[in-house]
C-alpha positions in Angstrom: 54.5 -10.4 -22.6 50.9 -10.0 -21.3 50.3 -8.2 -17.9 49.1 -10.8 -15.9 52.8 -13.0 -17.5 55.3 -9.8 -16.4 53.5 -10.0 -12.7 53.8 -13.6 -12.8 57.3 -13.7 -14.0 58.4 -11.1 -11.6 56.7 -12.7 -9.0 58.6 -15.9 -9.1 61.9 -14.1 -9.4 61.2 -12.2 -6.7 60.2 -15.2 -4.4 63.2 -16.7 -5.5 65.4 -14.0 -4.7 64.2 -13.2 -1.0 64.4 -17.0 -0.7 68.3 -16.4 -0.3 70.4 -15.1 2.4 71.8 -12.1 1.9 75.9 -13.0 1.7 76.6 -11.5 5.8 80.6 -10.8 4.7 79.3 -8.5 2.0 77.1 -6.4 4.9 79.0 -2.7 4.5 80.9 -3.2 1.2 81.4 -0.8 -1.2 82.6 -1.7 -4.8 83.5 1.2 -6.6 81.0 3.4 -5.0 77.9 1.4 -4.8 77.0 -0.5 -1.6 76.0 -3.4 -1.9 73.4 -3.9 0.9 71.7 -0.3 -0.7 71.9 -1.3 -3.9 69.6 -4.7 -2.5 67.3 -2.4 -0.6 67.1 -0.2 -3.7 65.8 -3.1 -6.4 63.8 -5.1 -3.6 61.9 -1.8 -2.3 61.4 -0.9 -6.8 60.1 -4.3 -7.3 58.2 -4.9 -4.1 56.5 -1.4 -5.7 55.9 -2.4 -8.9 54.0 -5.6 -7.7 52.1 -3.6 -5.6 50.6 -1.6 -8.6 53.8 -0.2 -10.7 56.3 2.2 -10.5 56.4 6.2 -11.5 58.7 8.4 -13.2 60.9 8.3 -10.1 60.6 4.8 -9.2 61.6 4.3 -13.0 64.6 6.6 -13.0 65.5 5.0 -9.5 65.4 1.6 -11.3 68.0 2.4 -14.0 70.1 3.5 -11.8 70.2 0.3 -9.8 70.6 -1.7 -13.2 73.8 0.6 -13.7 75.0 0.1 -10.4 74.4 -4.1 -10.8 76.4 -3.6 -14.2 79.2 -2.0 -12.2 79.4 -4.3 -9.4 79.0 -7.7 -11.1 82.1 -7.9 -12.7 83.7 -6.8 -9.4 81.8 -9.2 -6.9 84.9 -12.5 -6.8 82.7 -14.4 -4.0 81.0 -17.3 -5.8 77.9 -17.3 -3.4 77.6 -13.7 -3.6 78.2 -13.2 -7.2 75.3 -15.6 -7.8 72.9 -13.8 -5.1 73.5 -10.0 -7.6 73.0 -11.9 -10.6 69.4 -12.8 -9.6 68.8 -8.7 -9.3 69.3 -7.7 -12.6 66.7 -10.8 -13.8 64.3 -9.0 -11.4 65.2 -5.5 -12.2 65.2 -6.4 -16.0 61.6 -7.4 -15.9 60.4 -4.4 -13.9 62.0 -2.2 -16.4 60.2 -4.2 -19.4 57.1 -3.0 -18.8 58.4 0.7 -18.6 60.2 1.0 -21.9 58.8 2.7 -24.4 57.4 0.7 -27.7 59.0 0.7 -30.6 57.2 2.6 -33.6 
């Protein structure tokens, strides 16, 4: 995927996503350690950064840790409105971390 198609891509996920009200009876849960309105914060301040020029080692290290805390949650999540608002994160999450993985040799 070219540069200019991983911005693009991201960007429309990332419209998409702020487009949505956050689920207010999830404001202050916890599954299984991770809170949910953090975990939001998190990806949204990781990919708001790497739209605004990418992220660094921390930011990266930051980032997998939010995609293992959206594969701990997800399972957990049984409100059907909010289920579907955390399964747009890891889309956007996933294509941030595309462009930080390193290439196969």
């Amino acid at each position: 995927m070219s540069e200019r198609d991983h911005d693009d891509r991201l960007a429309h996920l990332w419209e998409e996503h702020m487009r949505a009200p956050f689920p207010a009876g999830f404001r202050g849960v916890d599954y299984d350690g991770v809170d949910l309105v953090l975990l939001d914060a998190d990806v949204a301040g990781l990919v708001q950064r790497e739209l605004d020029g990418g992220l660094d080692e921390e930011g990266v290290a930051i980032l997998w840790s939010c995609i293992a805390g959206l594969d701990k949650v997800l399972p957990l999540i049984d409100d059907e409105y909010c289920a579907s608002y955390y399964r747009r994160l890891p889309a956007a999450a996933g294509v941030t971390a595309a462009r930080h993985m390193p290439s196969a040799i």
